[in-house]
Steps between C-alpha positions, in 0.01 A plus 500: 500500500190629439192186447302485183087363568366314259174728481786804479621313122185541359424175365787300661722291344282543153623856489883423612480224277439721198714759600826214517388283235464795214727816652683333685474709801723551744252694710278201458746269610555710820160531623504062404772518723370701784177297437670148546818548692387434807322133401836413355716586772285261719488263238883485459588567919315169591643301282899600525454619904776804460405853486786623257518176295065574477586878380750400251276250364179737475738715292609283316118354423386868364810512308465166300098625483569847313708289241252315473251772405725656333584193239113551449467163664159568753239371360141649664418661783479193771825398413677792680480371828581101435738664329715615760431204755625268225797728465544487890503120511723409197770818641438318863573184292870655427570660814533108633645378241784754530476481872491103461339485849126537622416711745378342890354632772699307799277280647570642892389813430169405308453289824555772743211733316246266417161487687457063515094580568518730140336291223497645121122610472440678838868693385356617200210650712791700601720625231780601746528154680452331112794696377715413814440142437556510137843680551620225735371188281505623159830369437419151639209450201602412132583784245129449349343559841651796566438653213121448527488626855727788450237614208175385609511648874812712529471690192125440492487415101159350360531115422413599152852744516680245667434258239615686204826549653551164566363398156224259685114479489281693810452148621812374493594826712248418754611159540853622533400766721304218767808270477708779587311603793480128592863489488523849678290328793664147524881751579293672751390179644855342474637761686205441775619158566829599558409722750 
């Protein structure tokens, strides 16, 4: 699969926005692909945990996404990518409900991994170790919480981006996003005591 910059689009999503929104181009649509596949995938592998349920899904997010675009539905240009995330979540949404189960990470293993000294801001000094600990207690916070992390440090969206996929003010996205971490670091700490 060959990756798409954004410099390489020339003029980013305003350009592939144009080129879906009035020709409906499939061309378009692949380079919007190429362009956001990867951020998805992420998005969608963190929250359901399984590799092949996460591929399924991502397809099935781009799918629901050109018929969108192709109903003439997309509105402007920064749409595009809250777009797809809110896609992701609501098809995420159904994969449980037909599942009728949640996803866990059992608790021995997170225990046998985890670093008891790690704390959540020195592991976001280091991206590796912050991932690591995000895998193993991501599916101990609530839904909301997730989400925020997932997009704010795995995927590495603006708040402003973040917050028009959620439908929520910048601020109410930044509180969200410090309760979340707060939450992220009181499982870390949990786990510490157990130790």
């Amino acid at each position: 699969m060959s990756k798409v910059s954004k410099s390489s689009l020339f003029g980013g999503e305003q350009v592939l926005f144009l080129r879906l929104k009035k020709h409906k181009d499939k061309q378009a649509f692949i380079e919007a692909y190429d362009l956001y596949i990867e951020q998805v995938y992420r998005f969608v592998y963190f929250k359901i945990g399984s590799k092949e349920d996460a591929e399924d899904i991502t397809s099935m997010v781009f799918l629901k996404c050109w018929n969108y675009i192709y109903e003439g539905k997309l509105e402007s240009h920064d749409t595009l990518k809250p777009l797809l995330y809110k896609i992701a979540r609501n098809t995420i949404i159904d994969h449980y409900r037909q599942k009728q189960n949640r996803v866990t990470v059992p608790l021995e293993a997170a225990a046998e991994t985890s670093d008891p000294s790690l704390d959540v801001h020195s592991a976001m000094v280091s991206n590796l170790d912050f991932q690591k600990v995000v895998q193993e207690k991501l599916p101990l916070l609530k839904e909301e919480y997730r989400d925020v992390i997932i997009l704010r440090f795995i995927n590495e969206l603006s708040v402003s981006e973040i917050a028009r996929i959620l439908g929520k003010t910048s601020g109410n996205v930044r509180v969200l996003i410090h309760r979340a971490l707060q939450s992220l670091q009181a499982t870390v700490n949990q786990n510490e005591d157990h130790d």
